[in-house]
N, C-alpha and C positions, 0 to 999 in steps of 0.2 A: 338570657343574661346569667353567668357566672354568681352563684353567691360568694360574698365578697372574702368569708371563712376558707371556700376554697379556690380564691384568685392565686395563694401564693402556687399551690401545687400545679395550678395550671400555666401558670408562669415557667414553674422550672420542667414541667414535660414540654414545654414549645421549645426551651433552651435546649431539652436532651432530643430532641428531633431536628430541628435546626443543625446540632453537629451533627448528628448523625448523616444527615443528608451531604453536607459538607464534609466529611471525609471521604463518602461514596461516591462523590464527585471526581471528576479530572481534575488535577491539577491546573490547568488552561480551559475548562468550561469557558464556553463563548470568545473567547482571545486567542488561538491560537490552533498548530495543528491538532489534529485526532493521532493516537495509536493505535492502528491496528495490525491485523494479523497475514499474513502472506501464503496461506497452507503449503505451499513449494515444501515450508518448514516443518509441516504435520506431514510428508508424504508417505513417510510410513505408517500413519493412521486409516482409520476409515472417516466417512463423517461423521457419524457417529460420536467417535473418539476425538475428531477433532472439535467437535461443539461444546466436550465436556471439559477439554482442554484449553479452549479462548475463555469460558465461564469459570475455570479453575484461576487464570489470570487475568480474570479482569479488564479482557481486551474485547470489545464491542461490536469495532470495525473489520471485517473479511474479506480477502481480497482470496476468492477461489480459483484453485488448480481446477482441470478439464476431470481430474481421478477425485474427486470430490463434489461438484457439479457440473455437473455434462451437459455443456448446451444444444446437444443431438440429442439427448435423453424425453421424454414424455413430457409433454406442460404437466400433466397429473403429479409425474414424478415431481418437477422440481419446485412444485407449489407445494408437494407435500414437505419437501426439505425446508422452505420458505418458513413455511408455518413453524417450524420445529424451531427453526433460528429466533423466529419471532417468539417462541413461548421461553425463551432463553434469553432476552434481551442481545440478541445478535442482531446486524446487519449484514448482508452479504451487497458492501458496495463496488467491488468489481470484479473482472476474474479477469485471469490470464497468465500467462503470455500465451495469449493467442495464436495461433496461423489463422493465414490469409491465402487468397485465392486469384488468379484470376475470374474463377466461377461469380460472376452475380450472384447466384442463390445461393450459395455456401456463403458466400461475406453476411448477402440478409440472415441465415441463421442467427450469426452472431447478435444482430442488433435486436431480433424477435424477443430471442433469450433476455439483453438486455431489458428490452420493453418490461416483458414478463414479471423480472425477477424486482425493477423498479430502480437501477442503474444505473448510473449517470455517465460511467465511462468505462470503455473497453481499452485495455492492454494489447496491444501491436505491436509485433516485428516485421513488416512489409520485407519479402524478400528480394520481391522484384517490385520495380517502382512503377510499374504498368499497372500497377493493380490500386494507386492511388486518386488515379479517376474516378475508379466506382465505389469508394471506399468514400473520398469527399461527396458522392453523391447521397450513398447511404445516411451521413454523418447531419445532411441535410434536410433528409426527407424524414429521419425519427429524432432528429436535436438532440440528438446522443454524443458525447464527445470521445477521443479518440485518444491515447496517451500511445505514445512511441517510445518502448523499450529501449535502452542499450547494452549492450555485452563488453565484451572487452574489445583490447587491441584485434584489429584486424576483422572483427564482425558488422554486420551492415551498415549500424548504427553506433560504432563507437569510435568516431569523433564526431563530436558535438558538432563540426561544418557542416556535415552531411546533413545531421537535423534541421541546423537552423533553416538550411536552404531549402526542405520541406516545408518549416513553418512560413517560410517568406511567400512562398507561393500558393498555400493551401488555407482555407478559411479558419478561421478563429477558434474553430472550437478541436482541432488537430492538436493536438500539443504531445507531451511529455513526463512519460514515465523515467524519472531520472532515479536511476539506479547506483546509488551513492556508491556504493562498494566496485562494483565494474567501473565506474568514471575514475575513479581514484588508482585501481590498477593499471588504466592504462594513459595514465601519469597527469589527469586534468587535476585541477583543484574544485573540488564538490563545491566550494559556496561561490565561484566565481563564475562556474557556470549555470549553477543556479541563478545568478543575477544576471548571466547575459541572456537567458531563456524568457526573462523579463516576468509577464502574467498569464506566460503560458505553459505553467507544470503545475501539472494535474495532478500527479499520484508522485513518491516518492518510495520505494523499496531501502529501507531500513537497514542496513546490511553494512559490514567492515573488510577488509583485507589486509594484508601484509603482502610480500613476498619474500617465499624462500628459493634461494639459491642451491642447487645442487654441485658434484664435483665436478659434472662439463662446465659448470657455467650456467645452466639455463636455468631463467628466472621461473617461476611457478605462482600464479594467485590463490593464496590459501586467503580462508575466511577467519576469523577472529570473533571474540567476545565485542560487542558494538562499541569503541569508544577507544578499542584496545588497538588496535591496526595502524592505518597510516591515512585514513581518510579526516577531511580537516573540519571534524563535527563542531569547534569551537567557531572556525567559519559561519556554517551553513547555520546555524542555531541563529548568527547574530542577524543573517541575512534573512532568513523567513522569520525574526521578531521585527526587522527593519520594515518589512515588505506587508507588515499584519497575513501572511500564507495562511490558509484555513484547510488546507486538506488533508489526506493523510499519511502517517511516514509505516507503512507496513513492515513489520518486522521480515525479515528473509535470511536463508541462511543458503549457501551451495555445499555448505559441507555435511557430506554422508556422517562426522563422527558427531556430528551437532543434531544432526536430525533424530539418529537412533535415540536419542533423548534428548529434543530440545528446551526441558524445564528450567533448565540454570541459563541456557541462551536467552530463554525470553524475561527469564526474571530478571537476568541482570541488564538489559535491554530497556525494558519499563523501569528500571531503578535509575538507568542513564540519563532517560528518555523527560522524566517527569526532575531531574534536576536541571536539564538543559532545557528547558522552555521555562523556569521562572525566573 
């Protein structure tokens, strides 16, 4: 028991720890998506640099490139990265974008790694769709789920028809890495297919565009600062608060002049990021 001389001090150190903890908190703790990180955006780092770089902003959640952790690499090895993430308050919750295979034992690679690293979903671009028989089997034998990438116009998976009609036909846990920034280039509206994707997007890639025109004519998808392009973030915000979404929206960038230093990408990303979900 407290003596009663020193209840007040103890009073006001529970008050200065209490904020404390509440500023170090997310903004959407328990209610909403995570932010996390995309390495595509660190790939001029090692991981190393990029571990000191997600803890320099306060970004938790990791979604690993193959040049970062390699799911052909050593179990030794990638436990040993594991740990490092862990003594750093990191997650490493998915990697990709992926390839796939016809190979049976190359697809299980992937989900071993999964297993391992403690995973819940892998990033896919199926390039041939023969290869979604043993992908659905895999998906079912480790209960691992599967998000399906999009690119732009003209790439396997960008128009959302092509997906849904994988989702209609493949089990539950197949869904969708929807990739705000490529959906928006090639002319959908992000919160509208968000919603027709319904409870099946897994992962989100964080990311903006514009297009610029040159003197033939031809359009170009350049990346932008997140909020700054033409993707309809006012949308999709309203739609994954409608939807209570809990997953996460990875920061990502395509563009090489963002990457050579992406600190002002991602800070102004998380400055976006944390006003558009309250």
């Amino acid at each position: 028991m407290i003596p009663r001389c020193f209840q007040p001090f103890a009073l006001l150190l529970a008050a200065v720890w209490a904020l404390a903890n509440a500023q170090a908190a997310p903004a959407n703790a328990g209610r909403g998506p995570l932010l996390g990180l995309q390495t595509w955006t660190c790939r001029n780092m090692t991981f190393d640099q990029v571990v000191a770089f997600a803890v320099k902003h306060g970004v938790t959640q990791i979604e690993f490139i193959k040049a970062h952790l390699d799911p052909s690499a050593t179990p030794k090895e990638n436990l040993r990265k594991k740990a490092i993430l862990e003594q750093h308050g990191l997650t490493a919750y998915s990697f990709g974008v992926n390839g796939t295979s016809l190979d049976p034992a190359a697809n299980r690679t992937l989900f071993e790694f999964a297993k391992l690293m403690g995973m819940k979903v892998i990033i896919v671009e199926p390039k041939n769709p023969a290869e979604w028989d043993n992908l659905e089997a895999l998906v079912k034998e480790y209960d691992i789920k599967l998000a399906i990438h999009n690119h732009g116009t003209g790439s396997t998976y960008g128009d959302p028809v092509t997906v849904k009609k994988i989702l209609a036909a493949r089990d539950r846990r197949i869904g969708v890495c929807l990739d705000v920034g490529w959906v928006t280039s090639a002319g959908f509206d992000a919160a509208a297919i968000f919603r027709d994707y319904g409870d099946r997007v897994y992962d989100i890639h964080f990311k903006d565009k514009t297009t610029e025109t040159d003197a033939k004519g031809k359009a170009t998808p350049v990346d932008t600062e997140i909020g700054q392009g033409k993707a309809n973030y006012a949308g999709l915000f309203a739609e994954i608060k409608k939807s209570q979404w809990r997953g996460v929206m990875a920061i990502e960038t395509d563009s090489k002049a963002f990457a050579e230093d992406p600190n002002r990408l991602v800070a102004a990303a998380k400055t976006f990021f944390n006003a558009s979900i309250k």
